[in-house]
C-alpha positions in Angstrom: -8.4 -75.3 -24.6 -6.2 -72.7 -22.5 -8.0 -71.7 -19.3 -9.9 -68.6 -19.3 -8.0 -65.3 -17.4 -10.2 -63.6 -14.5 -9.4 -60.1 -13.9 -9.0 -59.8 -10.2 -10.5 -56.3 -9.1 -8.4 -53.3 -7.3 -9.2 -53.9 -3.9 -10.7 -50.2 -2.7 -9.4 -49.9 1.0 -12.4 -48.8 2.6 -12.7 -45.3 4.4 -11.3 -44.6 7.9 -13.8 -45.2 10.3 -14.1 -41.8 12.9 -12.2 -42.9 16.0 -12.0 -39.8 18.1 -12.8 -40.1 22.0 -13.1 -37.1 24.0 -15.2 -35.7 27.1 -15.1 -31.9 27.7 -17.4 -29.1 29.0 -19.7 -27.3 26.0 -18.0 -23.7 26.4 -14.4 -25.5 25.7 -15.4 -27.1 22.7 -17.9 -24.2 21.3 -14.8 -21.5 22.1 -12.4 -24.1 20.2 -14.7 -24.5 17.3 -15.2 -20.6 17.1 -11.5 -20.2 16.9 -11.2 -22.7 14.2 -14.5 -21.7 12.2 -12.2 -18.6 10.2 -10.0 -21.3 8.3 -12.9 -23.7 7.0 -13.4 -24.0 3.1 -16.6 -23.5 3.6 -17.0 -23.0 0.3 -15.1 -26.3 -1.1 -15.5 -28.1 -4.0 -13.4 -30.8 -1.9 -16.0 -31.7 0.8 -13.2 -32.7 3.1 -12.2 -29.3 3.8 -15.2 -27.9 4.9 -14.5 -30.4 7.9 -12.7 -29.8 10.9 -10.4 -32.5 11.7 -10.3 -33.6 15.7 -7.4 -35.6 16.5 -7.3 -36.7 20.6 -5.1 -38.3 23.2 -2.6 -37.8 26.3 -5.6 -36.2 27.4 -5.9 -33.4 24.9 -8.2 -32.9 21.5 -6.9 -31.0 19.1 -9.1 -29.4 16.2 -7.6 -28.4 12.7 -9.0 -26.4 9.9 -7.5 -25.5 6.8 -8.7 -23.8 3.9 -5.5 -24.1 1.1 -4.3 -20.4 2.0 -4.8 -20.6 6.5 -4.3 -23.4 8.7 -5.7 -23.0 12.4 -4.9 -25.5 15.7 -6.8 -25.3 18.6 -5.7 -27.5 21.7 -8.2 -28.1 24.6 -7.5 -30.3 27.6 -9.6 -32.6 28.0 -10.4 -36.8 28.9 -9.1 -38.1 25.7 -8.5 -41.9 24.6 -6.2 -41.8 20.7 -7.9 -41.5 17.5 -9.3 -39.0 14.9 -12.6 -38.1 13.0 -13.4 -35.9 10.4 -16.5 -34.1 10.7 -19.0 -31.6 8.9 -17.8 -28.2 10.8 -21.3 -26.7 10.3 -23.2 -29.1 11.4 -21.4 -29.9 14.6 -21.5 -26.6 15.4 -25.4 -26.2 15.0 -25.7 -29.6 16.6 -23.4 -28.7 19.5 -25.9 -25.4 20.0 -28.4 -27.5 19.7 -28.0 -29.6 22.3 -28.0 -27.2 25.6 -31.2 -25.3 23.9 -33.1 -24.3 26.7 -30.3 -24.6 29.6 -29.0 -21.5 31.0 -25.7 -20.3 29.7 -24.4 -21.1 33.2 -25.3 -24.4 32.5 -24.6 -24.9 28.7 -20.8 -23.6 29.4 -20.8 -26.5 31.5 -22.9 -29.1 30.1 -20.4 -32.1 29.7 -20.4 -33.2 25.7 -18.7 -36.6 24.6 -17.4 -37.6 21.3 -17.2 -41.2 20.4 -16.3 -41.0 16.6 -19.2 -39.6 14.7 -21.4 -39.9 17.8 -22.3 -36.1 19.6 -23.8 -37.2 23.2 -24.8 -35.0 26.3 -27.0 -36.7 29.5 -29.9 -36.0 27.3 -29.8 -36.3 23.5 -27.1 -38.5 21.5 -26.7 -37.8 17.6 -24.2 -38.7 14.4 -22.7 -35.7 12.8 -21.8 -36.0 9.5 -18.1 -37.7 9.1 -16.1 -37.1 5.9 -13.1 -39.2 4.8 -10.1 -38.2 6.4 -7.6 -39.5 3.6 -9.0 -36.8 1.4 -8.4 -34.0 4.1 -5.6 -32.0 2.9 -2.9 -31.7 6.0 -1.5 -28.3 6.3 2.2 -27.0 6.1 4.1 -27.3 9.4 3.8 -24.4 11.6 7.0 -22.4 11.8 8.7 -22.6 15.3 8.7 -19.4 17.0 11.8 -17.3 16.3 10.4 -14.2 18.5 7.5 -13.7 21.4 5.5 -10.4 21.3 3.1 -8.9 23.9 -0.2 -10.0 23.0 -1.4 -6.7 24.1 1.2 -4.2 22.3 0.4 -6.7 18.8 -2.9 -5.8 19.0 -3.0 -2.5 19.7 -0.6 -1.5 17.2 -2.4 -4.3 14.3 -5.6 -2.0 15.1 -3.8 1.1 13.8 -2.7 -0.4 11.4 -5.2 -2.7 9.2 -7.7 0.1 8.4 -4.6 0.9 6.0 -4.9 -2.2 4.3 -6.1 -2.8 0.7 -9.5 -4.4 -0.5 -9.0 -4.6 -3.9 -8.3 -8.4 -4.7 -7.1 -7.5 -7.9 -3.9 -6.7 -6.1 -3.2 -9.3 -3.5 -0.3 -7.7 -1.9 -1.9 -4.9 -0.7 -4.3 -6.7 1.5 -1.9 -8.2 3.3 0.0 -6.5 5.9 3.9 -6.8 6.2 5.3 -8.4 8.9 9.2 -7.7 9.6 11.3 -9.4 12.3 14.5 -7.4 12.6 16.9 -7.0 15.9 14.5 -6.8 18.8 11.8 -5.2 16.8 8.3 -6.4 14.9 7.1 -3.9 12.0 4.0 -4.4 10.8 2.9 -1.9 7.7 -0.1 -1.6 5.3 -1.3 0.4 2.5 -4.0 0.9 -0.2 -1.7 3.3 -2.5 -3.7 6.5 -0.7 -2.7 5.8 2.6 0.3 3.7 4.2 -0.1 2.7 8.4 3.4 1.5 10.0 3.8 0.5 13.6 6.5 -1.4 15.7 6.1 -3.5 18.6 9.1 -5.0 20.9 10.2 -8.6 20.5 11.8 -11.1 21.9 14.1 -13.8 20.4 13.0 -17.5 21.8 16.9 -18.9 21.3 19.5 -16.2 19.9 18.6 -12.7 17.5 18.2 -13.2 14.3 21.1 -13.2 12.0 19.5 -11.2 9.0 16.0 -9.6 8.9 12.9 -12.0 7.9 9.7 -10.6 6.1 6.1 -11.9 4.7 3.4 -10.5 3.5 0.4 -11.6 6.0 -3.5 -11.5 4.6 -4.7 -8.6 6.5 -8.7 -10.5 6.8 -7.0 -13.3 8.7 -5.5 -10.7 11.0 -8.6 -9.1 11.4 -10.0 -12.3 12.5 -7.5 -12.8 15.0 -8.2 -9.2 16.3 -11.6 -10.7 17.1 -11.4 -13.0 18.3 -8.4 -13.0 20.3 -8.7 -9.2 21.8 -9.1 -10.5 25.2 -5.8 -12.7 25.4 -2.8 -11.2 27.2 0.1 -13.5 26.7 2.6 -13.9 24.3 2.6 -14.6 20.8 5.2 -16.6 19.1 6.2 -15.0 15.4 7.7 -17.6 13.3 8.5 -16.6 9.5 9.7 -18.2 6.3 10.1 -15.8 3.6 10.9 -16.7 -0.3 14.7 -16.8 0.7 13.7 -20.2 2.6 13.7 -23.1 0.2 10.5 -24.4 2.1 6.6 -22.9 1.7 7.0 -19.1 2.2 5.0 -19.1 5.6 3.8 -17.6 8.3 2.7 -18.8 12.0 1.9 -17.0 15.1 1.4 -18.7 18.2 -1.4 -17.5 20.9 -1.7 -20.2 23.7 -3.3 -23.2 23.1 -3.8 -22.1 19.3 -1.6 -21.8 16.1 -2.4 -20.1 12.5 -0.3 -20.9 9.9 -0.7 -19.0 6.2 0.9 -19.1 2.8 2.6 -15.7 2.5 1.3 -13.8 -0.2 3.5 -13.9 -3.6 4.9 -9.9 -4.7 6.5 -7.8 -3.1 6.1 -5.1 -0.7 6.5 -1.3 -1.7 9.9 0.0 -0.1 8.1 2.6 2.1 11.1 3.7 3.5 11.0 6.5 0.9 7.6 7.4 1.2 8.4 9.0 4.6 10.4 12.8 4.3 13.8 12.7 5.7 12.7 16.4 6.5 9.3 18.2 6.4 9.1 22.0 5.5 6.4 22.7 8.0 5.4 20.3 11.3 2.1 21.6 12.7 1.2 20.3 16.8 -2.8 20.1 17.0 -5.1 19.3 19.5 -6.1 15.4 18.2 -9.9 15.5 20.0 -10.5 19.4 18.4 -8.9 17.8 15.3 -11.5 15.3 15.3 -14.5 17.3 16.2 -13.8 19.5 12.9 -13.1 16.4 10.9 -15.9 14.6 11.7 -18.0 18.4 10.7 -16.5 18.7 7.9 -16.7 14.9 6.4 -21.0 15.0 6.9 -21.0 18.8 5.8 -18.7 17.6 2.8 -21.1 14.2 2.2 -24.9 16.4 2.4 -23.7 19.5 0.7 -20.4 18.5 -1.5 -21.0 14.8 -2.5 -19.9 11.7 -1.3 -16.3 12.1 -2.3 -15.9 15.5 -2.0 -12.8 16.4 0.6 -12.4 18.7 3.4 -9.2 21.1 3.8 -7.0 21.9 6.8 -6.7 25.7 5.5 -4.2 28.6 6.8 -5.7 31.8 6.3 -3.6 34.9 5.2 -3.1 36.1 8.6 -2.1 32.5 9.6 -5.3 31.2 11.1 -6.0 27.8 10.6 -9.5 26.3 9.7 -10.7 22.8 8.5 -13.8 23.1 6.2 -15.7 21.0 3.7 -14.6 20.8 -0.1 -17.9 22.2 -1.6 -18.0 23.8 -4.9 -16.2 26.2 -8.0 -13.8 28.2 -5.8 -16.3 31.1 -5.2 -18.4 29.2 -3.6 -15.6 27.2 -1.5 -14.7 31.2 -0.6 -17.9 31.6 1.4 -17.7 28.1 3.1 -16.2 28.7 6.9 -14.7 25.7 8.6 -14.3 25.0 12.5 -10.8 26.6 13.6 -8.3 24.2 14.6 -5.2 25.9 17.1 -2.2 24.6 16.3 1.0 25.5 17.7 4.3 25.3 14.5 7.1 22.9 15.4 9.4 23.2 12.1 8.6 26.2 9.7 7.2 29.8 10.2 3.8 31.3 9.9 4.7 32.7 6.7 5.5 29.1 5.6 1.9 28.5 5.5 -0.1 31.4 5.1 -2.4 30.8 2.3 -1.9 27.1 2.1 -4.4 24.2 2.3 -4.0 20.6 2.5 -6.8 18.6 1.2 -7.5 15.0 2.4 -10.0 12.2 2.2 -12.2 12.7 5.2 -12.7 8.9 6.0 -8.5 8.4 5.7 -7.7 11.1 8.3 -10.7 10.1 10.9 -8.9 6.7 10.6 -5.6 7.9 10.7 -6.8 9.8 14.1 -8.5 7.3 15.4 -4.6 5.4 15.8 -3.5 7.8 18.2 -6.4 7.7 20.4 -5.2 8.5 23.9 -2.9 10.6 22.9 -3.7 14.7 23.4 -1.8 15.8 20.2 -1.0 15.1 16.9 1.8 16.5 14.4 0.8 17.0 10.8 4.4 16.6 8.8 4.0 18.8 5.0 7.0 18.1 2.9 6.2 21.0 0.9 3.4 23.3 -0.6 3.4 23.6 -4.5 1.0 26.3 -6.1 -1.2 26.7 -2.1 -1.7 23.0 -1.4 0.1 20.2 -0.3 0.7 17.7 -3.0 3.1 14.9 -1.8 1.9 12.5 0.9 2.1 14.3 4.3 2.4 12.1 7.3 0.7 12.2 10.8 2.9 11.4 14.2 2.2 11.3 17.6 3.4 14.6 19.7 6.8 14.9 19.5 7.1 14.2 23.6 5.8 11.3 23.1 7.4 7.9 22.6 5.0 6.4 20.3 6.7 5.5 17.1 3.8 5.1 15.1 3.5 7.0 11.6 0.5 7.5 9.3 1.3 8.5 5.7 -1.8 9.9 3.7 -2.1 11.3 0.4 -3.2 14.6 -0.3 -5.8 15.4 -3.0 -4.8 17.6 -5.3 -7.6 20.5 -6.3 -7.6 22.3 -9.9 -8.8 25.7 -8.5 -9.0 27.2 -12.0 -12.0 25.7 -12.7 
């Protein structure tokens, strides 16, 4: 009688056990966390991701989110013995406000918290926080080494002109990213909805030698405007490192700010050539006063919204004698005829008052008051008009700063075209 055959069973290795150690004051680890929160997958079938990983040692922790598109890093000195632990982001974060209720904020920001794996302690309350399995935690790309520094404050300045440009429709992905281009010693950043296209340019600096050919991604314009958040009071450099689909790695992109990286997939497409958009010449370049400009705009967009409906326009409009008004959209053209707007002096740097006697240029009122709003600080602005066809501008015109300034920035919007038949 042969013997009888046992299957052995797979040996399951059993989870990681949390092994993180670190002592650090509340404010360091709440800032940290609030840095990280932005690339949690909150929303994660795979409960690992909505973790945030915290790795420590050589007297450092360091904290690592990653949602599949954004990857964010967040190093904070601190006493550290090695190890790691995977924990519930949300609940350590409620737990972690939890534990200086009813100190002062002087004294929560320096309330001294310990982490001993899973285990949250303070001198007066010690609690588990909910550990995940670290094996399933899916790591990150590399972050791309800095191949140029920018000034922190110059990036952000310029990214704030610029985002408001940036397309919401998630039906097309590449427009709600924002092109980033490292080229010579400069950093272009450009966005656009297909009505309106932003593009600004900031110095930079190569970390070993310039670049031997130009490098370009497309950037998700949200996580930029969560680094304009939280990040608007840092003033040192940023490292810029990009892979683009020439690489034959992930098509990346990291920027460095201090102790923290984010790292993001670059959006697939590509980018409209813009380049084109702008006029190599413009018929008529008209110098206004940017607050007056603003003052009439701001009129005209709620006269336009109680009187002319939500999406009616207002129009910068040159009288016969050469006058120049800007006035609510409101109407079959007799009634627009009776409709006065607030005069706007301007002074004509290309072109002659016959040039635009009689002409109107019609514009989203929400697009130009953000278009303005980018040159705040500056006195004037220049309106560029490639040309009038039938008394209205009908190819995108394109706002600069005054021509004695040095500001390089340029604001493209698209006229709306009126049937004045009607």
């Amino acid at each position: 009688m042969s013997p009888a055959i046992v299957a052995t069973p797979a040996v399951t290795p059993a989870p990681a056990k949390p092994t993180a150690r670190l002592t650090l004051d509340h404010g360091q680890l709440t800032r940290a966390l609030k840095i990280a929160e932005f690339a949690v997958a909150a929303k994660s079938p795979a409960e690992a991701q909505r973790g945030v990983l915290i790795e420590t040692g050589r007297g450092r922790a360091t904290l690592t989110t990653f949602d599949y598109e954004t990857a964010v890093s967040v190093t904070v000195p601190g006493s550290a013995r090695k190890g790691g632990s995977l924990l519930h982001f949300a609940q350590l974060q409620k737990a972690l406000a939890a534990m200086v209720a009813g100190e002062t904020k002087a004294q929560a920001e320096r309330t001294s918290v310990s982490l001993s794996g899973d285990l949250l302690s303070t001198e007066h309350l010690t609690v588990p926080i909910g550990a995940l399995e670290m094996e399933e935690f899916t790591r990150p790309p590399e972050p791309v080494p800095a191949m140029a520094t920018v000034d922190a404050g110059e990036f952000f300045a310029e990214l704030k002109r610029v985002l408001p440009a940036a397309g919401r429709d998630d039906t097309m992905p590449v427009l709600t990213a924002v092109h980033l281009a490292l080229s010579g010693q400069n950093l272009t950043m450009a966005a656009t909805d297909r009505y309106r296209l932003a593009v600004g340019q900031v110095r930079a600096k190569a970390t070993v030698r310039p670049m031997e050919a130009p490098l370009s991604v497309l950037f998700p314009a949200d996580v930029l405007t969560a680094l304009l958040k939280r990040f608007k009071a840092y003033d040192g450099r940023i490292g810029v490192g990009l892979l683009d689909t020439g690489s034959s790695d992930i098509p990346r992109a990291t920027l460095s700010l201090g102790d923290t990286t984010v790292t993001v997939h670059a959006r697939e497409g590509k980018f409209p050539d813009y380049s084109s958009f702008f006029p190599a010449e413009a018929a008529v370049s008209v110098r206004m006063d940017r607050a007056t400009l603003v003052r009439a705009a701001k009129k005209g967009h709620a006269m336009a919204q109680a009187v002319g409906g939500r999406h009616s326009p207002i129009a910068l409009h040159w009288s016969a004698e050469g006058t120049l008004c800007l006035a609510p959209v409101i109407g079959s053209p007799a009634e627009q005829a009776r409709v006065k707007g607030m005069s706007v002096p301007f002074t004509l740097t290309r072109g002659a008052g016959d040039d635009v006697a009689g002409m109107s240029v019609n514009l989203n009122p929400a697009f130009l008051l953000a278009a303005l709003d980018a040159f705040t600080g500056q006195e004037a602005v220049t309106l560029h008009v490639r040309q009038f066809e039938e008394g209205q501008a009908r190819r995108p015109v394109v706002l600069t700063a005054d021509v004695s300034s040095d500001d390089g920035y340029r604001h493209l919007l698209m006229p709306i075209r009126l049937d004045r038949s009607k």
